[in-house]
C-alpha positions as CSV (number, residue, x, y, z in Angstrom):
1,X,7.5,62.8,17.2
2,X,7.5,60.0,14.5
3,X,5.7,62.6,11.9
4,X,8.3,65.2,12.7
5,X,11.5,62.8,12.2
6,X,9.8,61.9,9.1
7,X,9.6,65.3,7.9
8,X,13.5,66.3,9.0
9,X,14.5,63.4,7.3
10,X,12.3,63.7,3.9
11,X,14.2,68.0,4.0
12,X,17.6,65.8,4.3
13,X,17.3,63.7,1.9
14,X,15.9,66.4,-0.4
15,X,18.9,68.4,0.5
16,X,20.8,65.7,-0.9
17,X,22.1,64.3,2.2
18,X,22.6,60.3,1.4
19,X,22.2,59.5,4.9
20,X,19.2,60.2,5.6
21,X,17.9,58.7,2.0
22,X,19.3,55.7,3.9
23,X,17.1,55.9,7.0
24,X,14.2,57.0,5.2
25,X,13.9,54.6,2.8
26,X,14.5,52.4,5.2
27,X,11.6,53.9,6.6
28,X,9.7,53.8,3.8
29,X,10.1,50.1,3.6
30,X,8.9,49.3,7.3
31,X,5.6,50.9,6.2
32,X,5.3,49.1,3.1
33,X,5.1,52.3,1.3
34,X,6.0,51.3,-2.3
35,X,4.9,54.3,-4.1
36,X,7.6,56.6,-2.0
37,X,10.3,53.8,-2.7
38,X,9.4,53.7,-6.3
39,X,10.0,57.4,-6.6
40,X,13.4,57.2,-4.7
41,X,14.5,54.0,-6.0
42,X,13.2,56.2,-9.8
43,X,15.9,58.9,-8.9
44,X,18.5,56.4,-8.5
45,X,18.6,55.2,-4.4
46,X,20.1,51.5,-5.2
47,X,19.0,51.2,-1.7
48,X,15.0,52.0,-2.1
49,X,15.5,49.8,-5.1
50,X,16.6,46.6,-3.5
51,X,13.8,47.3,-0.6
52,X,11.2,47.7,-3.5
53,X,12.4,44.2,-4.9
54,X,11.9,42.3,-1.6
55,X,8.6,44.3,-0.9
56,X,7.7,43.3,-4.5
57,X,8.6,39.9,-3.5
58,X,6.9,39.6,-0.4
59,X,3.7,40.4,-1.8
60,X,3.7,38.7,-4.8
61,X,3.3,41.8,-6.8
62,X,4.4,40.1,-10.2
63,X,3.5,43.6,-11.9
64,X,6.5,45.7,-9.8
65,X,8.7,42.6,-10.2
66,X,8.3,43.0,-13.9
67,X,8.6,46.7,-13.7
68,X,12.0,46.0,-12.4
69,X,13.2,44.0,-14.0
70,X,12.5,46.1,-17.4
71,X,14.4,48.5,-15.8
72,X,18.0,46.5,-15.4
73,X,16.8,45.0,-12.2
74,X,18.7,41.6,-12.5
75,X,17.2,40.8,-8.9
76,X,13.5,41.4,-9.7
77,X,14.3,38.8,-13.1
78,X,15.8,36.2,-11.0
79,X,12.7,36.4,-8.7
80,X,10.0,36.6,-11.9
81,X,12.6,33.6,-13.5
82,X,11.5,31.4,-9.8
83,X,8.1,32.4,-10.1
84,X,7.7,31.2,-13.3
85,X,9.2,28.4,-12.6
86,X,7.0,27.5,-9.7
């Protein structure tokens, strides 16, 4: 049942329906699935974004952080700013 929510919700979102960007990503983020929150968070989800950062965060993953930040991301450069500073 899972797999087939999933797949409604990826035709949704795909459909442009913000909603269920929402709940996917949100989705997305449970797993740990970075890759698929890079690519919405790449097409502009603020949302899959600001789960990417904390995933980034969580794991350490100074690499995605600096991706980021690169991109605008002030919260990814506040994060790489305390890492630095130990």
């Amino acid at each position: 049942m899972e797999r087939d929510n999933f797949a409604t919700l990826r035709e949704q979102a795909a459909a442009g329906d913000q909603d269920a960007v929402g709940q996917l990503v949100e989705l997305l983020a449970e797993r740990g699935d970075m890759a698929e929150l890079r690519r919405f968070a790449d097409a502009g989800s603020r949302d899959a974004e600001d789960l990417l950062v904390e995933l980034a965060q969580e794991r350490e993953d100074v690499d995605e952080l600096r991706r980021l930040a690169e991109r605008g991301n002030q919260d990814a450069a506040d994060i790489l700013t305390e890492l630095a500073q130990g």
